[in-house]
N, C-alpha and C positions, 0 to 999 in steps of 0.2 A: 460457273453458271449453274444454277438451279430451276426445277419447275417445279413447281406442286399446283394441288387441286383438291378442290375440297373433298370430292368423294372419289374413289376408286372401282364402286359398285353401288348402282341407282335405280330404280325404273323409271322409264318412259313416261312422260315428256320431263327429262330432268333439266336443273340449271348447274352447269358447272363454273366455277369460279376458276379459272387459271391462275396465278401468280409466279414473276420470273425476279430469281434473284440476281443480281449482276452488278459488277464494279469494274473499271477501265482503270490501271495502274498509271498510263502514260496518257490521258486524254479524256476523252467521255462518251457516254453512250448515245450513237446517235436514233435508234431505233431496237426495238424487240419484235419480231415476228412470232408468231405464233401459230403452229400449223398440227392439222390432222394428216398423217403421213406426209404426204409432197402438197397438199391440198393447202392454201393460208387460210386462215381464218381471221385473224385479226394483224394491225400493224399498229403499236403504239410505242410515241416518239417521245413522252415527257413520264418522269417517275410519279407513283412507283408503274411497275409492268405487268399490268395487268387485266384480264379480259373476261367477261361473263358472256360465258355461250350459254342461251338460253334453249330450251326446248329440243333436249338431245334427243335424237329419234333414236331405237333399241339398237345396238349393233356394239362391236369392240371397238375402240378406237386406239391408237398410236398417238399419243401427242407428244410433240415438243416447242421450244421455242429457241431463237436463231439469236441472238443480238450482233449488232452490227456497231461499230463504234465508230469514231471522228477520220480517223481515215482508212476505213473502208476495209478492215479486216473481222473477220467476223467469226463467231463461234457455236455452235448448239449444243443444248442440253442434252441430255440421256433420254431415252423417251420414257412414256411413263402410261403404263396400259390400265382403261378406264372399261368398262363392261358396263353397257345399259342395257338391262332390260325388255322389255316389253309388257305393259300392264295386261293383265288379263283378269277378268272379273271371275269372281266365285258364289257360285250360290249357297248359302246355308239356312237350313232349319231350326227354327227356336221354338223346343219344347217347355210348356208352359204349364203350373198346376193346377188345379181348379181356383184360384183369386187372380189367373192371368201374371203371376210370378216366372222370372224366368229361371226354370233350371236347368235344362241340357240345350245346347244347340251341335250340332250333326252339319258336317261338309257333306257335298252331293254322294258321297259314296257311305255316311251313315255312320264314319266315324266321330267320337266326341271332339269338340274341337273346344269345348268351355263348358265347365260344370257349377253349379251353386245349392251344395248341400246346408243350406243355414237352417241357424235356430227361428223358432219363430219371431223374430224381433231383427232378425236378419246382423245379428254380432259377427258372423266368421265371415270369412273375405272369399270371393269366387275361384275357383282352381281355374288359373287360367292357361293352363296350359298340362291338360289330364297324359295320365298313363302313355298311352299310345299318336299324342299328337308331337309334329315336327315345329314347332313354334306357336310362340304367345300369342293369344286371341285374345284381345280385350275388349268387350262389352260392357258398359257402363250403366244400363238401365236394371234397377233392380226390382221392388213390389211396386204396385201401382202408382205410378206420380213419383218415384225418386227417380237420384241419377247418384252414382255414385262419379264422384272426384277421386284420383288416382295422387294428386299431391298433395290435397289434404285431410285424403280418406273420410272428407266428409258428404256425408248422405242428403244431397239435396231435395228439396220436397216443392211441390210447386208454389206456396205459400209460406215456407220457412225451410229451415236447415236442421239434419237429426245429426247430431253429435254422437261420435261412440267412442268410449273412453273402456279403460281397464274390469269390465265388467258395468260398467252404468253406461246406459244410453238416457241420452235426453231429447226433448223435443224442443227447438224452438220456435214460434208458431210469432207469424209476423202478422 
């Protein structure tokens, strides 16, 4: 018997997916329980075995799941430790240059948390994650009316889309 779960570290309010793997050599399964510590959470009696806990409140959890087969002998998984969270808001500053451009933004204590040194046509890509920060910060808005798109690196504009290619940038104006 097996359990997995989609994630093993989430924040608050997360959904987790359970899934239990199981096979009966002499008969069939007639139930999977599925439990945080001694606590049940879910009972499901038809394949496959599986349970969406939704809206996990922050705390560690212990899970496992039980199966129970045709007559009445029964087994449980390994448990399997899941760590949620707790959201907590962050405020940040976004330093901007004289056209309203954004190039520095600063967490409440003033360190850089995202930088954009560009050319003036905006060709180079934002440091998103500078010198002295502990993770990527992504910010998408770039000079006035764009957004920048992370999978097609393309520069949207509120009226068209700016293409940026190997040294040529184009405009396409709808």
């Amino acid at each position: 018997m097996c359990l997995t779960t989609n994630l093993l570290n989430a924040t608050a309010p997360a959904p987790l997916i359970l899934n239990a793997t199981v096979a009966d050599s002499d008969g069939s399964i007639a139930k999977v329980e599925f439990y945080n510590g001694t606590t049940l959470l879910s009972t499901v009696t038809t394949a496959p075995y599986g349970f969406n806990w939704s809206n996990v409140a922050g705390g560690t959890y212990s899970l496992t799941a039980k199966a129970t087969d045709n007559l009445g002998s029964s087994r449980s998984s390994t448990a399997v430790t899941v760590t949620v969270t707790d959201h907590t808001t962050k405020m940040y500053d976004i330093h901007t240059d004289y056209l309203d451009t954004p190039r520095v933004i600063t967490d409440s204590s003033g360190a850089e948390a995202w930088r954009w040194d560009s050319a003036p046509y905006g060709e180079t890509l934002a440091n998103e994650q500078p010198a002295n920060a502990t993770s990527k910060f992504t910010f998408n808005l770039r000079f006035a009316g764009q957004y920048f798109d992370q999978e097609t690196e393309l520069l949207q504009i509120i009226s068209g889309i700016m293409i940026q290619g190997r040294g040529v940038t184009c405009s396409l104006i709808r």
